[in-house]
C-alpha positions, 0 to 999 in steps of 0.5 A: 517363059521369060524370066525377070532378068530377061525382062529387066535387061530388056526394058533397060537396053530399051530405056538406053536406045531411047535416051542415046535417040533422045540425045542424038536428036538433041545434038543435031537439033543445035544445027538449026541455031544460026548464032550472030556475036558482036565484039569490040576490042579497043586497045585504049593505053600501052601501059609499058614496052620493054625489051627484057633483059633475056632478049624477049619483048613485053607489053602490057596493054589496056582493053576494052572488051565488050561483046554480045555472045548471047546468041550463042547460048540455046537449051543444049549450051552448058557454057562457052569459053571465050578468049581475046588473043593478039595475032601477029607474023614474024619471020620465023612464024606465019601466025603467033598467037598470044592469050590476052584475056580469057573466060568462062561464060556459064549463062546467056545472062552474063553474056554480054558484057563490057570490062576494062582490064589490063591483059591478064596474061603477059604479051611476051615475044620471043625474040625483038619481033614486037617493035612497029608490029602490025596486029589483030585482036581476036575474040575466039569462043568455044561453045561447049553444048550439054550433049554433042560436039563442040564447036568454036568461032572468033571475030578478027579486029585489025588494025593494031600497031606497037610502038616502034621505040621501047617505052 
């Protein structure tokens, strides 16, 4: 005769095999999502570009960031972490890569979305690289699900170009 720790142990390895099948279909099931993000970054101002007293050169930049990052978003996302860096070589590194701006995008209702800001992180090169640089605006997002792995993606917008002079 099977005692009732027998069963109950039973019972819960039963329950735990069909909550890790439930969460293994769930994880697979985000595969069939196709997602379709837009963005634009548009850099609309260069507020300053200096050469600071230590070597290095700075830039402070206005943006215009909008983008549609709801497709993103399916009943497995918790939320997505997204990010605009500015993308450049210099002859020591093939890519240098600076955090402009960044957030955490907790619901599909919020998005999309469009702001106006100055880069909320400085643009600092180590070195006097950044004068008449050619660079790209990249939206990077990593889409953090409720279950399963991560997964992350970015959209490049060419075509930039610093100053040549100080400002």
């Amino acid at each position: 005769m099977h005692s009732i720790g027998y069963r109950a142990n039973a019972l819960l390895t039963f329950g735990v095999t069909i909550l890790a099948l439930i969460c293994a279909i769930v994880s697979y099931s985000d595969n069939f999502n196709s997602p379709s993000p837009t963005s634009q970054v548009q850099v609309l101002n260069i507020n300053w570009f200096q050469k600071k007293p230590d070597g290095d050169d700075e830039v402070s930049l206005t943006l215009n960031i909008s983008a549609n990052l709801q497709s993103l978003f399916t009943w497995n996302t918790k939320q997505v972490f997204a990010f605009v860096a500015a993308e450049y070589e210099t002859p020591k590194n093939a890519l240098n890569q600076v955090s402009l701006w960044d957030s955490i995008i907790p619901s599909k209702e919020k998005a999309k979305f469009w702001i106006h800001i100055s880069n909320k992180y400085r643009f600092v090169d180590q070195g006097s690289n950044l004068r008449g640089k050619d660079f790209n605006l990249t939206l990077h997002w990593h889409v953090m699900p409720k279950i399963g792995k991560m997964s992350a993606d970015k959209i490049v917008m060419s075509g930039y170009r610093l100053p040549a002079d100080y400002r």
